[in-house]
C-alpha positions as CSV (number, residue, x, y, z in Angstrom):
1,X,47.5,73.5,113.3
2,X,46.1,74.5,110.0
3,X,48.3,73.4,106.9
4,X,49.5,77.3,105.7
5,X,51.3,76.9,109.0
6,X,52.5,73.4,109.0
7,X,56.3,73.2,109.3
8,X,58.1,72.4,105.5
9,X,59.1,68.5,105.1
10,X,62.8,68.1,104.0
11,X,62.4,64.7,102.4
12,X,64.6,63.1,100.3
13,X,64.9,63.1,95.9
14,X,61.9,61.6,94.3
15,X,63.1,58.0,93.5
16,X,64.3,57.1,96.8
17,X,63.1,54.4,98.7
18,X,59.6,54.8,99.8
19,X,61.0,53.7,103.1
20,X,63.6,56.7,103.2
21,X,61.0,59.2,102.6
22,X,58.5,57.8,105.2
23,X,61.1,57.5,107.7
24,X,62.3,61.3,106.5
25,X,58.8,62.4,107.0
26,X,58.1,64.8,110.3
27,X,54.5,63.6,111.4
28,X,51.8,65.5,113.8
29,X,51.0,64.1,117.1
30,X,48.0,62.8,115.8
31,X,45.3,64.1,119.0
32,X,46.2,67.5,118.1
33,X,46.3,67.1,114.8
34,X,43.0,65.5,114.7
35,X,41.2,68.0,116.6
36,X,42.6,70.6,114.3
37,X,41.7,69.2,111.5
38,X,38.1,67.2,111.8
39,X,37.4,68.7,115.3
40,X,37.9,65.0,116.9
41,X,37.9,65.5,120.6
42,X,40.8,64.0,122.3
43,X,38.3,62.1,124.7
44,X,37.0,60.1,121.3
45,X,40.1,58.6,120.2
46,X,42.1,55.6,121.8
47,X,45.6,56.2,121.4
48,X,48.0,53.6,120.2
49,X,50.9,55.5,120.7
50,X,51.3,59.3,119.2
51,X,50.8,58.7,115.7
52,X,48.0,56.0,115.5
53,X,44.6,56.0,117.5
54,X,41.0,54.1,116.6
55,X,38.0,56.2,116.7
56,X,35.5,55.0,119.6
57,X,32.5,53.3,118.8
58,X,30.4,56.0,120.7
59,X,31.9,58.8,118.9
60,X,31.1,57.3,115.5
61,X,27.2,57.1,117.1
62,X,27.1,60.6,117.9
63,X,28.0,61.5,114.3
64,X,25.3,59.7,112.7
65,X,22.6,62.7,112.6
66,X,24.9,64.6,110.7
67,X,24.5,65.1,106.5
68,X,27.5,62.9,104.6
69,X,29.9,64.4,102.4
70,X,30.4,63.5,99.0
71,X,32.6,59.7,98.2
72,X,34.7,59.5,95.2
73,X,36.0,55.9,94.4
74,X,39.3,55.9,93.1
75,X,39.8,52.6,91.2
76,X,41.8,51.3,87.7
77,X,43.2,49.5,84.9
78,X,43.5,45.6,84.6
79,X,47.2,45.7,87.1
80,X,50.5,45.0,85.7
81,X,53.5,44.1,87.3
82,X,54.8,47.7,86.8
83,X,51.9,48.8,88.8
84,X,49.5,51.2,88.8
85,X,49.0,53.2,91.9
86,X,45.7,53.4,93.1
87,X,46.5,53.8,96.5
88,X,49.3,56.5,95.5
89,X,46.7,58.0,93.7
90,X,44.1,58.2,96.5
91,X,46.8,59.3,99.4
92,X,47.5,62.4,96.2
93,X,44.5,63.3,95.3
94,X,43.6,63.6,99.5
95,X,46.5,66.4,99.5
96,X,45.7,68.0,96.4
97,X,42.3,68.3,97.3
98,X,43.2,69.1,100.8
99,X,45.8,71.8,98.8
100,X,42.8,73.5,97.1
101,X,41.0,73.9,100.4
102,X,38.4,71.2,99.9
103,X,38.2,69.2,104.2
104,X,39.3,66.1,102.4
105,X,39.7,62.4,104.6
106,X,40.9,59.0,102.8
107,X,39.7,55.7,103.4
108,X,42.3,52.6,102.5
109,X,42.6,49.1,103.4
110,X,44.8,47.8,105.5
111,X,47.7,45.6,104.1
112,X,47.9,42.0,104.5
113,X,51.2,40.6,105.7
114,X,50.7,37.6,103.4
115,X,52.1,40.2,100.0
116,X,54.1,42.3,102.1
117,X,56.6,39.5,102.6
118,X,55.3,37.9,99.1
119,X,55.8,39.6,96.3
120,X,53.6,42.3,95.8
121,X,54.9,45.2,98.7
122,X,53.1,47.4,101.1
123,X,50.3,49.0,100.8
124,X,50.7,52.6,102.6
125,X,51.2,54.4,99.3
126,X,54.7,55.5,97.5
127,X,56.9,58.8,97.0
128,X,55.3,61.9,98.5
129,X,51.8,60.0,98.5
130,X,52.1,58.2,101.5
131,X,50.4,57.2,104.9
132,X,52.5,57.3,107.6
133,X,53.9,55.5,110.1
134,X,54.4,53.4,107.0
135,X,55.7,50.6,108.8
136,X,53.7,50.1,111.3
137,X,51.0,50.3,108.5
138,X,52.3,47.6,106.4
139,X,53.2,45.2,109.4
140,X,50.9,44.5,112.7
141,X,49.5,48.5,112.5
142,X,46.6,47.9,115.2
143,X,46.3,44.3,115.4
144,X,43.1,44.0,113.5
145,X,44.1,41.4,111.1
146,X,45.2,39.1,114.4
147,X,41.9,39.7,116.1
148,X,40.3,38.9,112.6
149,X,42.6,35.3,112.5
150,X,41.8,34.9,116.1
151,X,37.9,35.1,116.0
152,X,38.4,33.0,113.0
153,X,40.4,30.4,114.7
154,X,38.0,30.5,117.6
155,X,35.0,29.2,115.1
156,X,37.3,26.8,113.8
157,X,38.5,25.1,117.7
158,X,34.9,25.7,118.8
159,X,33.4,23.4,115.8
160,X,35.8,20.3,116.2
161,X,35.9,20.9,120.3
162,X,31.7,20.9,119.6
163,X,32.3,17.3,117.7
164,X,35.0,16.1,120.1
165,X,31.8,16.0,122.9
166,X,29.1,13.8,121.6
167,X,28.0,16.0,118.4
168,X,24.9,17.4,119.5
169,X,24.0,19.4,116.1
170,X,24.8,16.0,114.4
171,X,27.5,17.8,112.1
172,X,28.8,16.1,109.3
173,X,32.6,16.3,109.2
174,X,32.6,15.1,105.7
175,X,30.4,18.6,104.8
176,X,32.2,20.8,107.0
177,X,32.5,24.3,104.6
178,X,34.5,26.6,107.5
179,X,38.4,26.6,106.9
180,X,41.0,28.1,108.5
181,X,42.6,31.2,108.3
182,X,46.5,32.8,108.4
183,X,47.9,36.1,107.4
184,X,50.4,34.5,105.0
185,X,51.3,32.8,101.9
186,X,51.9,29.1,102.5
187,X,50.8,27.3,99.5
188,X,51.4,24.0,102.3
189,X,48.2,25.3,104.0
190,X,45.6,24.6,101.2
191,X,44.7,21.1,102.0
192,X,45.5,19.5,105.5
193,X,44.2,16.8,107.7
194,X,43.1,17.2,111.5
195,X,42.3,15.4,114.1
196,X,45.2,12.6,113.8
197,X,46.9,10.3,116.8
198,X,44.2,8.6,118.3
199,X,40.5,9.3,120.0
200,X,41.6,12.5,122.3
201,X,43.2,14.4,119.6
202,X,40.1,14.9,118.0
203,X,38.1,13.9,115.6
204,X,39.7,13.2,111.9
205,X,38.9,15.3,109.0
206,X,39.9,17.4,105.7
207,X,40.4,20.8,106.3
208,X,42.4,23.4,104.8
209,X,43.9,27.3,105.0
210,X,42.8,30.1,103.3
211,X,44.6,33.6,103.6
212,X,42.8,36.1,106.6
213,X,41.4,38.7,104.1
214,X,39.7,35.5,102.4
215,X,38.0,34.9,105.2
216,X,34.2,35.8,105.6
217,X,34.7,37.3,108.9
218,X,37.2,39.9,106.6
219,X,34.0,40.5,104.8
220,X,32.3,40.9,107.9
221,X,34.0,42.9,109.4
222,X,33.9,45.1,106.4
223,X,30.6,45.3,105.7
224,X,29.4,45.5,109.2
225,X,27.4,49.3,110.5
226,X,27.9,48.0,114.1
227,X,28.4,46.0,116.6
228,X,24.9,44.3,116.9
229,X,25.0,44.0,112.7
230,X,28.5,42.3,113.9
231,X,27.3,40.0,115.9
232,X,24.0,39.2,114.1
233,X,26.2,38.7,110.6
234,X,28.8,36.6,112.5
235,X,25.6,34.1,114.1
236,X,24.6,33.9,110.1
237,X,27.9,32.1,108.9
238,X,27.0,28.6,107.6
239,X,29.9,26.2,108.5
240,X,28.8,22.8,107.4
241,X,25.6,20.9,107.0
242,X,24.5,18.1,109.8
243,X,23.4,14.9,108.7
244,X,20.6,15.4,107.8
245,X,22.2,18.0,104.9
246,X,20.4,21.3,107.0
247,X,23.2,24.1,107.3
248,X,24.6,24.6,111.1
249,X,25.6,28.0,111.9
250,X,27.5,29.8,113.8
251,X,24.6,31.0,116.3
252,X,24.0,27.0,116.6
253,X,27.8,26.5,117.9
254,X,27.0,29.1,120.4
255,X,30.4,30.9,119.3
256,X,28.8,34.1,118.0
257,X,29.1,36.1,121.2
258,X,33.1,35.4,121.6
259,X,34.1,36.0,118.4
260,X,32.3,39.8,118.5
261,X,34.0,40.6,122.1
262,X,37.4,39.4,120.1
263,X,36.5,41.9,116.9
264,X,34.7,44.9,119.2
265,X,38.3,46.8,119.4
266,X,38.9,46.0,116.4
267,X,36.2,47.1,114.3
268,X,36.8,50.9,115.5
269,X,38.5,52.5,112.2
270,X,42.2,53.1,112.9
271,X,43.1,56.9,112.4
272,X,46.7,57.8,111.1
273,X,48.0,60.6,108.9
274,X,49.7,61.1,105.2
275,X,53.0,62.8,105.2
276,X,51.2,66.2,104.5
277,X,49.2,65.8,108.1
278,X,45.9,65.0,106.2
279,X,44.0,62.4,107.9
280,X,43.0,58.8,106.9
281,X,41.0,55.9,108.0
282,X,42.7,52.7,107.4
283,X,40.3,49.7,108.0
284,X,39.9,46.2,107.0
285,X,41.6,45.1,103.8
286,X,40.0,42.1,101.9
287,X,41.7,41.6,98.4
288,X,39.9,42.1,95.3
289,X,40.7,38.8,93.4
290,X,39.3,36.4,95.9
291,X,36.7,38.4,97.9
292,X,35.4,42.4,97.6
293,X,38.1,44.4,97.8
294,X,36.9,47.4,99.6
295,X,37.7,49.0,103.5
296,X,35.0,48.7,105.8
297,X,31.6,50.5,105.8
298,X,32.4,51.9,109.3
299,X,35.2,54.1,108.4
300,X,33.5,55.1,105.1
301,X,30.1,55.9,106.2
302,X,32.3,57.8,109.1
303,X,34.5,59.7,107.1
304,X,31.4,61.1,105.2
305,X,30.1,62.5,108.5
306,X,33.5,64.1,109.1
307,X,34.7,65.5,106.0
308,X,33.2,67.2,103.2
309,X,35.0,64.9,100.3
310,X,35.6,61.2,101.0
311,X,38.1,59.7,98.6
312,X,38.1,55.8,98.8
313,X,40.4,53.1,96.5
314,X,38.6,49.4,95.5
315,X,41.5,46.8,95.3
316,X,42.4,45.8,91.6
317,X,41.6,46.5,88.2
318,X,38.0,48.3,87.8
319,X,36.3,44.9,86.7
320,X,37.5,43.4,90.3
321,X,37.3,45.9,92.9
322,X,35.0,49.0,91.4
323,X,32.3,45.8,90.8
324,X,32.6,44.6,94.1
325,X,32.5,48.2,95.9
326,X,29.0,49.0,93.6
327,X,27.6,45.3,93.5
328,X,28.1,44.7,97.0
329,X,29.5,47.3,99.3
330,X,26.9,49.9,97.9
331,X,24.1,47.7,97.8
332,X,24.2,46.7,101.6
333,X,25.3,49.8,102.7
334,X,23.3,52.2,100.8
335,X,26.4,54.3,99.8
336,X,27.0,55.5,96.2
337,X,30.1,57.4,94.5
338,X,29.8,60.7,93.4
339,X,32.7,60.6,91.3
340,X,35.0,57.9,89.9
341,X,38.6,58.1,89.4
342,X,40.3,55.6,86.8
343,X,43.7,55.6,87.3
344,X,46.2,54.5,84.8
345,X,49.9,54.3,84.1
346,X,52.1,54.9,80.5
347,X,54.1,51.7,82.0
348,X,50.3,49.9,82.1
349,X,49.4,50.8,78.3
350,X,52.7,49.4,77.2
351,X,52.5,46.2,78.8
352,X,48.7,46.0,77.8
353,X,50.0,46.6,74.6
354,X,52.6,43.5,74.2
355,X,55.8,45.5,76.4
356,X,58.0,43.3,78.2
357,X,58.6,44.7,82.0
358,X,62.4,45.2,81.0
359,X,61.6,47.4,77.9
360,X,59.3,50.0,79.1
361,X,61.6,53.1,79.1
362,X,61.9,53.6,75.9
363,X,59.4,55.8,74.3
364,X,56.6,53.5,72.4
365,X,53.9,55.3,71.1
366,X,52.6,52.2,68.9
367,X,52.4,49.9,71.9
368,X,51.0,52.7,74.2
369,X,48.0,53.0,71.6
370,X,47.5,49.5,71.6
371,X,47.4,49.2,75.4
372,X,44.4,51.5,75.6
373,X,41.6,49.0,74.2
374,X,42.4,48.0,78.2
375,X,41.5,51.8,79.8
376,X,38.5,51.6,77.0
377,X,36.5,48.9,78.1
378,X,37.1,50.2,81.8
379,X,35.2,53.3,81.1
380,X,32.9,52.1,79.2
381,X,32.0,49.9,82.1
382,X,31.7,51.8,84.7
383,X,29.8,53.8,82.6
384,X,27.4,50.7,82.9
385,X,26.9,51.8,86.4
386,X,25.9,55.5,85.8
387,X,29.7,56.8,86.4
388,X,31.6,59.2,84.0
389,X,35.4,58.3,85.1
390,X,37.7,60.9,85.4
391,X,40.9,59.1,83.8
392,X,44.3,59.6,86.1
393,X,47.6,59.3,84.6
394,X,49.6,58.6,87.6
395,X,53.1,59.9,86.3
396,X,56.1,58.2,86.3
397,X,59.9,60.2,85.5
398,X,60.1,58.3,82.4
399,X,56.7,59.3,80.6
400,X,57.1,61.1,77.4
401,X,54.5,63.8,76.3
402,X,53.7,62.3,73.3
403,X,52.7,59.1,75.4
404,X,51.0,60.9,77.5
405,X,49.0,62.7,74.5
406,X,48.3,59.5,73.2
407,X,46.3,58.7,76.3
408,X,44.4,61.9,75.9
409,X,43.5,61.2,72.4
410,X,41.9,58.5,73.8
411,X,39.5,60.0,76.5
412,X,38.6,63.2,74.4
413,X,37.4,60.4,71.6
414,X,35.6,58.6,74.8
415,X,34.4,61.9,76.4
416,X,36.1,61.9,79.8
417,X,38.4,64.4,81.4
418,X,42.2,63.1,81.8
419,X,44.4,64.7,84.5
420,X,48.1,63.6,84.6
421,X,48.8,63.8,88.2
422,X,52.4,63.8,89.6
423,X,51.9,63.0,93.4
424,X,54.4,60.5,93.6
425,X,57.0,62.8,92.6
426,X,55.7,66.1,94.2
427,X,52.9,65.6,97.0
428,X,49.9,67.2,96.9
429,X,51.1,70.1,94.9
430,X,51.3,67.1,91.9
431,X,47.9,66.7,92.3
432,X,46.4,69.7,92.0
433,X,44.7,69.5,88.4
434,X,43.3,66.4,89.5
435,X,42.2,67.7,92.0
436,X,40.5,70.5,90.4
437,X,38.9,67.9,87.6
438,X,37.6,65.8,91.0
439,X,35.7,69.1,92.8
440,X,34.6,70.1,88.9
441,X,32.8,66.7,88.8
442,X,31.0,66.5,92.0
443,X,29.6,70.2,91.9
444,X,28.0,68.8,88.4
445,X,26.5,66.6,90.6
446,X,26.0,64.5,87.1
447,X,26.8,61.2,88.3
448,X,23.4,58.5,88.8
449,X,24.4,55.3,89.9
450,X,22.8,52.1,89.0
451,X,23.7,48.5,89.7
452,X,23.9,46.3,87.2
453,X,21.8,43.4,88.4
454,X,18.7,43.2,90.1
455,X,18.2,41.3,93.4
456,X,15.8,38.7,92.0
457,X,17.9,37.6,89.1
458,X,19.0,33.9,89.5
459,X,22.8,33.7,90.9
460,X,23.7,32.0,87.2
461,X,22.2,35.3,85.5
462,X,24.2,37.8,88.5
463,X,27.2,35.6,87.1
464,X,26.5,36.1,83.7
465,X,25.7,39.5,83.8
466,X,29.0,40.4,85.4
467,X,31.0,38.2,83.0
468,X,29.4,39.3,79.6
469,X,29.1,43.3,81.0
470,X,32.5,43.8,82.4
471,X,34.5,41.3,81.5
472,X,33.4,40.8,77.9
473,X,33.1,37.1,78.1
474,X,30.2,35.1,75.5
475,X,29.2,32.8,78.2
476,X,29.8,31.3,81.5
477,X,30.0,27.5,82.1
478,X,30.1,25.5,85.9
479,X,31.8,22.9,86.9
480,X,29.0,20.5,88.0
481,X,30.5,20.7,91.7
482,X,29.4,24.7,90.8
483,X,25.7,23.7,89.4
484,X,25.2,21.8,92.5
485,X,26.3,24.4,95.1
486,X,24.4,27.2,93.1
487,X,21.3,24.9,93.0
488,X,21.7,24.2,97.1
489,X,22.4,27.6,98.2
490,X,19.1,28.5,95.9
491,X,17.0,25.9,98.0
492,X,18.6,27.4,101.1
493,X,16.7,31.0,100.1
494,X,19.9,32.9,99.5
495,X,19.1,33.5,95.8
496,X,18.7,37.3,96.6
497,X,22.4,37.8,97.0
498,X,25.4,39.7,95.1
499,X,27.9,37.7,93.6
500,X,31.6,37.8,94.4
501,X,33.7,36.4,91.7
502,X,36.7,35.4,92.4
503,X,39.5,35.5,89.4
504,X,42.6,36.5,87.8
505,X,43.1,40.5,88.6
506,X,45.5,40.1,85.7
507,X,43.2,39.8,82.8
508,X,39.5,40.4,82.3
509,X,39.2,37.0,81.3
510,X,40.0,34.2,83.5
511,X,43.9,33.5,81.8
512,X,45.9,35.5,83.2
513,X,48.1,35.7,79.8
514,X,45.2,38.0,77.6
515,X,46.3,41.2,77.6
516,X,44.4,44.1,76.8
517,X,40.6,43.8,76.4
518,X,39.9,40.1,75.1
519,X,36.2,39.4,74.0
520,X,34.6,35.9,72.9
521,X,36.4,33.8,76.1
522,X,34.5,32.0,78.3
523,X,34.3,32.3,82.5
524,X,34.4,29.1,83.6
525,X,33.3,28.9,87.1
526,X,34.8,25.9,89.3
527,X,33.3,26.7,92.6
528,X,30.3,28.3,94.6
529,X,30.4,29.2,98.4
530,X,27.3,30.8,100.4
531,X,29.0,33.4,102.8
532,X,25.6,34.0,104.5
533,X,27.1,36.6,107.2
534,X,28.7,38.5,104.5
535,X,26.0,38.3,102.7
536,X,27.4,37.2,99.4
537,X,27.7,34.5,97.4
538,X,31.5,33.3,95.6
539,X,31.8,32.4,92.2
540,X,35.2,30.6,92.3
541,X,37.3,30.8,88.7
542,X,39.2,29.5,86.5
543,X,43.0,28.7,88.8
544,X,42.1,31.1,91.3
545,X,43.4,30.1,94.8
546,X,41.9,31.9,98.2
547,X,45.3,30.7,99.6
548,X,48.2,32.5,97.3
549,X,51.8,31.0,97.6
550,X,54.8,32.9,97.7
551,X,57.3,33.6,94.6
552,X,60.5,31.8,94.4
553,X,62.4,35.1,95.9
554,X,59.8,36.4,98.4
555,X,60.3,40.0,99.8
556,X,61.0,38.4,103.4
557,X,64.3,37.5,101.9
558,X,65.4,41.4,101.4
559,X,63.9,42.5,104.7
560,X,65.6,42.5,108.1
561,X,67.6,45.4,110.4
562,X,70.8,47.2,110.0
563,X,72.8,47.9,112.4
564,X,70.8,50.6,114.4
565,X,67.8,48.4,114.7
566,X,65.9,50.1,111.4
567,X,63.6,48.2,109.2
568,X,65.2,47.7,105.6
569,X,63.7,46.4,102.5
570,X,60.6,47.0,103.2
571,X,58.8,48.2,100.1
């Protein structure tokens, strides 16, 4: 079914609940539509119900002769709580490059449940820029985040069963580094003792939660080209040191092998559809603030065998997620962008520019100015890394033109194209000049990415180099708990490395209360963690917790059924 013959959507007004107009949505049976679209045969999808399938593992290795498409990397502004809809933006610009006639896939991450019943919403898109079913998206979609928590967990019971009898690998419970993992927020979680009531309970220790897409097998998972890179990244995870201070791994617990046969459904990219039928990979979903922020390589590096345009969002503010998705997803994987889109809201600019949330309807030119030293330093850095951002204004009812002029004042004295896009309102129709501004860029061809650190720099100098370049900090200081990891994980050889910071998403410094683009702070860095699988090293900052805790009203209190058994207050 091609999309000129597509039956018309009767959804309901713009500004009703994204809920209403996902539920309102008529979507494809997706084997059809699939093979109509990308020319998936039937036989290479597993089917998880009509609307939702994974692509199998051997299908993704017959594709692998073929020449990729071209990625563009849809990222933006320092968040606000008005938001800023990158992911809106990305399902958008997929139909209004689909719209133009460009073979167009999306690749998103998957949502965690933890800010779904927290306070930050889904994560399936909004308005008429959605993926769909939306919630089965935002809830237990495929089960990949439960086989992640359960390979996890299997590490974790595997370790203190492997102390319980006799110890063999001599592992020091007081230098045990592997936590535990749940898809929630639960503050209670963060620091915990095991092992009580008496000698067949187990063996007594600290230990402590972090959220799932903290985990390293998240970053795994995400980074992973297959199942043997799987397996051999899971064997690399370090989970403690033995007595003698040498680092035990995985591959030493003997564990490695179960936890790949509990992540090999899994790791096939799940398939669904947005509500114009254009198709999407939704895969993995670590966040941006405390790991990297990016799907996984699999569904990427598929999609660009599939389609002929890739668009992809990095989780966060440019400084957070587009860093991450060029400092480490693009180094390991060997992908680069050919096209960068900066998305940014009139809402954002105010609030960047001293706005309270309750006062941004009125037209405010002044504070609108002011807000845009933030969208500033975010093209200027990732024109550090070779890209030329095309700036989105991702329209909302109550922008005024002369707002929105203000904005363009702004990227015509920086030298970048703007494109207001109005996907949220109208679908792919909306986002049709951005569209056009995307496919302008990549048949330039301009774009030359570089990194902006070598391999061989010392971690302190990766560190530095992120926090004086991006986030216009004048120096970095550690904890000494942060010296002595960095100076450890050096003697262990893992020097080569990326960093992963992990800070505030609000601010490019580590308070979350400087607004706009502060310069002259200092990133002080509290912690340092090998993740040797991942093949990363975290730079913990400033209050930054890999556990978040939920807000005094969570969502979860304004979700539930009515009457006929349909989901409400899901946002």
């Amino acid at each position: 079914m091609t999309q000129q013959n597509l039956p018309t959507q009767n959804l309901p007004a713009p500004g009703a609940p994204d809920i209403e107009i996902a539920r309102a949505a008529k979507m494809e049976k997706l084997l059809p539509l699939a093979k109509d679209r990308l020319g998936i045969p039937s036989d290479a999808l597993v089917p998880y119900g009509h609307f939702k399938a994974k692509l199998s593992l051997e299908y993704i290795e017959s594709l692998k002769a073929k020449k990729n498409g071209k990625l563009v990397l849809v990222t933006a502004v320092t968040p606000t709580p008005a938001g800023e809809g990158k992911t809106t933006t990305s399902v958008g610009l997929l139909d209004g490059l689909n719209k133009i006639g460009v073979k167009t896939m999306v690749c998103l991450r998957e949502p965690s449940l933890g800010p779904c019943f927290g306070m930050k919403g889904g994560a399936a898109g909004g308005g008429r820029a959605q993926v769909l079913p939306m919630e089965d998206i935002n809830l237990h979609f495929n089960g990949d985040f439960h086989a992640i928590t359960s390979a996890h967990s299997l590490i974790s019971a595997m370790l203190d069963n492997h102390m319980q009898w006799g110890n063999e690998l001599d592992i020091d419970p007081r230098r045990i580094t592997w936590r535990r993992v749940v898809d929630m927020n639960d503050r209670a979680l963060r620091n915990i003792t095991i092992g009580l009531g008496g000698p067949t309970q187990g063996v007594p220790r600290e230990d402590g939660f972090d959220i799932t897409v903290a985990s390293e097998l998240m970053a795994i998972f995400c980074l992973a080209t297959d199942l043997k890179d799987l397996q051999k990244r899971v064997g690399d995870i370090i989970i403690g040191k033995n007595r003698s201070k040498k680092p035990v791994t995985v591959r030493e617990l003997k564990a490695d092998g179960a936890v790949t046969v509990l992540l090999k459904d899994a790791l096939q990219p799940n398939l669904v559809q947005s509500i114009e039928h254009n198709l999407a990979f939704i895969h993995g979903g670590p966040f941006a603030n405390i790991a990297h922020g990016c799907n996984s390589v699999m569904a990427t590096s598929t999609a660009l065998k599939m389609a002929d345009v890739v668009v992809t969002e990095a989780g966060f503010g440019a400084d957070l997620g587009a860093e991450k998705f060029l400092d480490i997803k693009c180094r390991q994987s060997g992908l680069r962008p050919d096209a960068l889109v900066l998305v940014c809201t009139i809402r954002a600019m105010k609030m960047q520019g001293g706005v309270a949330k309750n006062e941004l309807l009125p037209e405010n030119i002044k504070a609108v100015k002011e807000g845009c030293v933030n969208l500033r330093r975010h093209i200027n850095n990732m024109r550090a890394f070779g890209l030329n951002p095309i700036v989105a204004v991702n329209h909302f009812i109550h922008d005024t033109d002369a707002e929105i002029e203000e904005v363009r004042k702004v990227c015509n004295d920086e030298g970048v194209v703007m494109a207001v896009s109005k996907h949220w309102e109208k679908g792919g129709v909306g986002a049709i000049d951005l569209a056009q501004a995307v496919k302008a860029q990549l048949d330039k061809n301009e774009n030359n990415v570089e990194l902006i650190y070598e391999d061989e720099k010392s971690l302190l100098s990766k560190i530095e180099t992120v926090a004086t370049t991006i986030y216009g900090a004048k120096d970095v200081t550690l904890s000494a708990e942060a010296a002595r990891s960095l100076r450890e994980i050096k003697k262990m050889g893992f020097t080569h490395l990326p960093i992963c910071i992990a800070k505030t998403q609000n601010s490019f410094s580590t308070d979350p209360k400087k607004l706009g683009a502060p310069t002259g702070h200092t990133v002080e860095v509290r912690e340092a963690t090998l993740c040797a699988g991942a093949g990363f090293v975290v730079a913990i900052c400033g209050t930054i917790m890999r556990m978040p805790g939920l807000p005094r009203h969570p969502a979860a209190l304004d979700i539930g059924l009515d009457d006929d058994g349909q989901i409400i207050g899901l946002a």
